[in-house]
Each structure stands twice: as structure tokens, then as C-alpha cells.
Backbone as ProteinMPNN parsed JSONL, in Angstrom:
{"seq_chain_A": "XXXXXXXXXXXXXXXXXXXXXXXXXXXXXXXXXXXXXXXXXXXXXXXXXXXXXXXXXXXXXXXXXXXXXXXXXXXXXXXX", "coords_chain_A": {"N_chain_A": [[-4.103, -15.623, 7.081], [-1.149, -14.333, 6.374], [0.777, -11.512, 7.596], [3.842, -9.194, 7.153], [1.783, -7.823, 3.585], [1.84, -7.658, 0.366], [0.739, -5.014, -2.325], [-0.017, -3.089, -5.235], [-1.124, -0.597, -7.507], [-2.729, -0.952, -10.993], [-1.549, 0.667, -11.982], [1.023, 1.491, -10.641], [1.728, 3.583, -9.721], [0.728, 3.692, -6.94], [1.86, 1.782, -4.139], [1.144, -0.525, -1.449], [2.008, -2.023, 1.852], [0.434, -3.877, 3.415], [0.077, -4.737, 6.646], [-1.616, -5.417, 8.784], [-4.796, -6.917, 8.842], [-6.096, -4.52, 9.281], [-4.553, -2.699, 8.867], [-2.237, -0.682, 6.96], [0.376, 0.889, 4.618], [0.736, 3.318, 2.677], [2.606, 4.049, -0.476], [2.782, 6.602, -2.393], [2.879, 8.111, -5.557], [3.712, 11.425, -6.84], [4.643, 12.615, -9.207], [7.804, 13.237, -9.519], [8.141, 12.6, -6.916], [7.606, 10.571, -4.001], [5.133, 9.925, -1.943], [4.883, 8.859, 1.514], [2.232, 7.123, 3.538], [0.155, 6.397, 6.263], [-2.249, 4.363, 7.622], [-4.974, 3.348, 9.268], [-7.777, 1.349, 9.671], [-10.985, 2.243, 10.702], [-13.565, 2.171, 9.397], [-15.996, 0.676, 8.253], [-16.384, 0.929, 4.81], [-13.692, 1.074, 4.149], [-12.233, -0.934, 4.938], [-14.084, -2.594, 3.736], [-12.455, -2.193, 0.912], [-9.569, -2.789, 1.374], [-10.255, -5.421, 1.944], [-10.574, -5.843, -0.962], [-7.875, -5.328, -1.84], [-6.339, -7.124, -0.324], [-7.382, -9.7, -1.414], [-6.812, -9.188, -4.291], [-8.216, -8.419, -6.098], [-9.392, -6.118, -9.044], [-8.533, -2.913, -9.025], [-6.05, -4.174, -7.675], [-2.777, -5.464, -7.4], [-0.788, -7.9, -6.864], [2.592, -6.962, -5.319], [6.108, -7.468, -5.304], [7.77, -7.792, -2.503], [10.401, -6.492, -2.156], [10.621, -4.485, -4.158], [8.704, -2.701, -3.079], [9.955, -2.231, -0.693], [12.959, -1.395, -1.595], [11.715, 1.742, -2.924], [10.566, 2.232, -0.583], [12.766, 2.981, 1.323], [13.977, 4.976, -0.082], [12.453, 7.423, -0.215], [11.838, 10.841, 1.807], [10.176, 11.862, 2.305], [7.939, 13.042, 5.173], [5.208, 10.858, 7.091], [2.63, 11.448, 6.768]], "CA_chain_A": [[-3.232, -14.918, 6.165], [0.064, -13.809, 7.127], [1.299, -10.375, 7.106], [2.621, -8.072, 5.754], [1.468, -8.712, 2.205], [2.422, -5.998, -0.553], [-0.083, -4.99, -3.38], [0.259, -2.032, -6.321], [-2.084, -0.022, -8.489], [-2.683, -1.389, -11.851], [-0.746, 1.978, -12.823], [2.305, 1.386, -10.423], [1.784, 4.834, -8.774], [0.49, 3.592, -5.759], [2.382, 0.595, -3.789], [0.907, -0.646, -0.329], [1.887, -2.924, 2.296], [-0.422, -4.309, 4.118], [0.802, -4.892, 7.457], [-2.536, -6.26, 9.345], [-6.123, -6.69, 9.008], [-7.248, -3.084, 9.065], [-3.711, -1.014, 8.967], [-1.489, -0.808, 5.764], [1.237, 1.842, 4.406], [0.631, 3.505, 1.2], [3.508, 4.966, -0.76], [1.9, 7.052, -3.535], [4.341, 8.51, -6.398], [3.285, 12.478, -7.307], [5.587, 13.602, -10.141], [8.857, 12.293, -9.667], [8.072, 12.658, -5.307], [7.15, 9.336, -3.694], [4.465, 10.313, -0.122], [4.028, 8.12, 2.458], [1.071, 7.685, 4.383], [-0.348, 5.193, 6.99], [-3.77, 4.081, 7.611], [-5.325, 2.481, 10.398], [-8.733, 1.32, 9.664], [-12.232, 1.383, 11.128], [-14.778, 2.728, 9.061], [-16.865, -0.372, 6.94], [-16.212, 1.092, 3.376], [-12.183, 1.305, 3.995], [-11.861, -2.456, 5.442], [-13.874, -3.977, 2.339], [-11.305, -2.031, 0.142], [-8.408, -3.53, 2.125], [-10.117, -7.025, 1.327], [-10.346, -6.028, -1.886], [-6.077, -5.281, -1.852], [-5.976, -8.339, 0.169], [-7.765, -10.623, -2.355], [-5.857, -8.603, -5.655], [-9.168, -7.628, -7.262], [-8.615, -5.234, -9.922], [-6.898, -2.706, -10.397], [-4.986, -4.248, -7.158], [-1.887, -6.332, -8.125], [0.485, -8.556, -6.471], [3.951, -6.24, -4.987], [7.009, -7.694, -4.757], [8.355, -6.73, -1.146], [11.997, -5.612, -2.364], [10.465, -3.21, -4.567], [8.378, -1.755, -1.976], [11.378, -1.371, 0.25], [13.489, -0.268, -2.202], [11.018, 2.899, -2.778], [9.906, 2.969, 0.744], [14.338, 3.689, 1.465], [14.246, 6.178, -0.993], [11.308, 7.921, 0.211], [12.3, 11.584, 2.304], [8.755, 12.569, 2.784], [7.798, 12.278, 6.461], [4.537, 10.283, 7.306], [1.404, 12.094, 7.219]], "C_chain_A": [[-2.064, -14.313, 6.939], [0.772, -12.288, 6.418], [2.85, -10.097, 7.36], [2.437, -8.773, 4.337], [1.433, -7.174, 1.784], [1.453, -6.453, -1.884], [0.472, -3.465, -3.955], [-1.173, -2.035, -6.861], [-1.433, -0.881, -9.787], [-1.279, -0.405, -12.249], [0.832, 2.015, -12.221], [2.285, 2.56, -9.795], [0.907, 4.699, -7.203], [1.073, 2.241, -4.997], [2.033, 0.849, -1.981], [1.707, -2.122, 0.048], [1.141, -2.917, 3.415], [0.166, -5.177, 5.477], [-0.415, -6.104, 8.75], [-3.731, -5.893, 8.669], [-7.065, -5.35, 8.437], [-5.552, -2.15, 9.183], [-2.709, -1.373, 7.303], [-0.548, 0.595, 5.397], [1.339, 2.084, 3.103], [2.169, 4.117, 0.861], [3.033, 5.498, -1.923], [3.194, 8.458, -4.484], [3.569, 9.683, -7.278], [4.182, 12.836, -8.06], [6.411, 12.756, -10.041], [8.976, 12.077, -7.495], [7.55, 11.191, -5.091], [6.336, 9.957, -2.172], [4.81, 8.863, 0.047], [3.142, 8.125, 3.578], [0.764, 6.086, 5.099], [-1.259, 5.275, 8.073], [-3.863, 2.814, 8.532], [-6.715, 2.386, 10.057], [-9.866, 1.315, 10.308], [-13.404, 1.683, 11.007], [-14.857, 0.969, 7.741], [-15.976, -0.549, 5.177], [-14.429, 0.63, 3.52], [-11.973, -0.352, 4.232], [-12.219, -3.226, 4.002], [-12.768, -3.192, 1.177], [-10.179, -2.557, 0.341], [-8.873, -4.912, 1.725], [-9.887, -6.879, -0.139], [-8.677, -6.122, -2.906], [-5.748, -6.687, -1.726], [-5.979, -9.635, -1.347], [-7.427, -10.24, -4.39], [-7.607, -8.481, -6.931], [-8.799, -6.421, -7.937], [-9.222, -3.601, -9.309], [-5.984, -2.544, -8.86], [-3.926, -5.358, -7.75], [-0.794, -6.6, -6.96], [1.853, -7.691, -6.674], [4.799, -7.377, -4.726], [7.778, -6.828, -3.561], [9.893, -6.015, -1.606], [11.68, -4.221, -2.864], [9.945, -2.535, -3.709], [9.496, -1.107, -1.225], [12.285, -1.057, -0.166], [13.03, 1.18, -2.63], [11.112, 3.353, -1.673], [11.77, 3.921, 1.492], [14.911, 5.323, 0.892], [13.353, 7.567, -0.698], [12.337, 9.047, 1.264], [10.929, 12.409, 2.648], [8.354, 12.027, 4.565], [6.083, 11.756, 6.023], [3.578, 11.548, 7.738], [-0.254, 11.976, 7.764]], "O_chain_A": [[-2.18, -13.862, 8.079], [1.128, -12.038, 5.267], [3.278, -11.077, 7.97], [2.803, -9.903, 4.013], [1.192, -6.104, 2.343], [1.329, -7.574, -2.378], [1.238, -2.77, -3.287], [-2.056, -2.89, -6.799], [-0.297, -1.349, -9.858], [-0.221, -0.819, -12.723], [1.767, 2.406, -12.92], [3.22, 2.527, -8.995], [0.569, 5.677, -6.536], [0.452, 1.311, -5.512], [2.382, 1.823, -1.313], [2.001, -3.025, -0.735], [1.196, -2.047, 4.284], [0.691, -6.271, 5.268], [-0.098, -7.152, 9.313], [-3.846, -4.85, 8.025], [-8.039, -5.174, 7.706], [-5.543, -0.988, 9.589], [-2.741, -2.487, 6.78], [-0.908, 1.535, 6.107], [1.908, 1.3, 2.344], [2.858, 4.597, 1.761], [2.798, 4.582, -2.712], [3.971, 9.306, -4.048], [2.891, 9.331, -8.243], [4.834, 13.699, -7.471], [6.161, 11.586, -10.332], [9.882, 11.436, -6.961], [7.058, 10.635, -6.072], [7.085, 10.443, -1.324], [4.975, 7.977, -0.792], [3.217, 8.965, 4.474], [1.047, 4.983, 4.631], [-1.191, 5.95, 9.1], [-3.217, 1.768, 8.586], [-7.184, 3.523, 10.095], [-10.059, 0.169, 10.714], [-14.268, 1.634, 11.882], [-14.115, 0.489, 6.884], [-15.361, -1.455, 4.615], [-14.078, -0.301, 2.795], [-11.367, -0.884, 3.301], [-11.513, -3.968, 3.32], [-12.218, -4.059, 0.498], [-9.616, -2.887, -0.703], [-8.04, -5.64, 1.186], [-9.092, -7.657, -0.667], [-8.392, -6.628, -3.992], [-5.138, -7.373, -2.546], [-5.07, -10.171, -1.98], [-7.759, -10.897, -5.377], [-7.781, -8.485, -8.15], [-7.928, -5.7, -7.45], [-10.432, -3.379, -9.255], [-5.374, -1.513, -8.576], [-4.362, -6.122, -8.61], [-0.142, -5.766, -6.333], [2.328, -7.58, -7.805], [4.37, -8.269, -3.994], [8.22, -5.68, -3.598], [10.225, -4.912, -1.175], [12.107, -3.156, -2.417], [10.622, -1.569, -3.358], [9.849, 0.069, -1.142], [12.923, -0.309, 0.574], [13.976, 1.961, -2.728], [11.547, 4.475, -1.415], [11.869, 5.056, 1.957], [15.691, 6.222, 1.207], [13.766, 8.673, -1.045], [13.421, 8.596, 1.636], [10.869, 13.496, 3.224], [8.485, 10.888, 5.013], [5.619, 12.089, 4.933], [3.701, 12.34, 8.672], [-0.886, 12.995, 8.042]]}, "name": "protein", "num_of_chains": 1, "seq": "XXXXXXXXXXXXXXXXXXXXXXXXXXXXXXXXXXXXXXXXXXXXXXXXXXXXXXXXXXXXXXXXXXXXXXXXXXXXXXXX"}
């Protein structure tokens, strides 16, 4: 599989890209605020969730990368 690869919440308030294996970059949309946060994996439970991003089981969904990086531009929150 070739990264990155970009997935969303069913709901659209959460947009990841998935950058490798076990690390990915959430951007998660509180109110009208957008966070970002980024996750390095290596606990069990967190990795099969990441397959489950990977493989778009529900309620993950296929991102278009523009939109991501049009958010992620817009974004003024530092990285926590």
C-alpha cells in the first residue's frame, strides 16, 4: 500500500491522513476550530483501528487529499 492515504469520519468532523503503517495525522473539527494531532502507533488496539481506516470500514470513508490540505492550511492550532 502506498502512503499517505486520507480517510474521514462518516460525520466529516474528523479527517486523517495516514502517512505510514502505524503513524497518521488527525485533524478533528470542535465548533467552528479545526485541532491537529499526530499519532505514532504501538499499542495492538490502535494499529487494528488504523487497519480498520486503512481498509474504509465503517464509519471510515475515503478523503480526498486536497480537502485534507485545504483544512490542514487553514488549521492555526499547533500540534499536540
Amino acid at each position: 500500500m502506498e502512503f499517505p492515504q486520507f480517510r474521514k469520519l462518516e460525520n466529516g468532523r474528523s479527517l486523517y491522513k495516514i502517512t505510514a503503517p502505524d503513524q497518521f495525522i488527525e485533524l478533528q473539527q470542535i465548533g467552528s476550530n479545526w485541532f491537529v494531532y499526530t499519532f505514532e502507533l504501538q499499542q495492538f488496539p490502535d494499529l487494528l483501528r488504523l487497519q480498520d481506516m486503512l481498509s474504509c470500514q465503517v464509519p471510515f470513508e475515503v478523503l480526498d487529499a486536497k480537502h485534507f490540505n485545504h483544512i490542514h492550511q487553514q488549521t492555526t492550532q499547533p500540534n499536540v
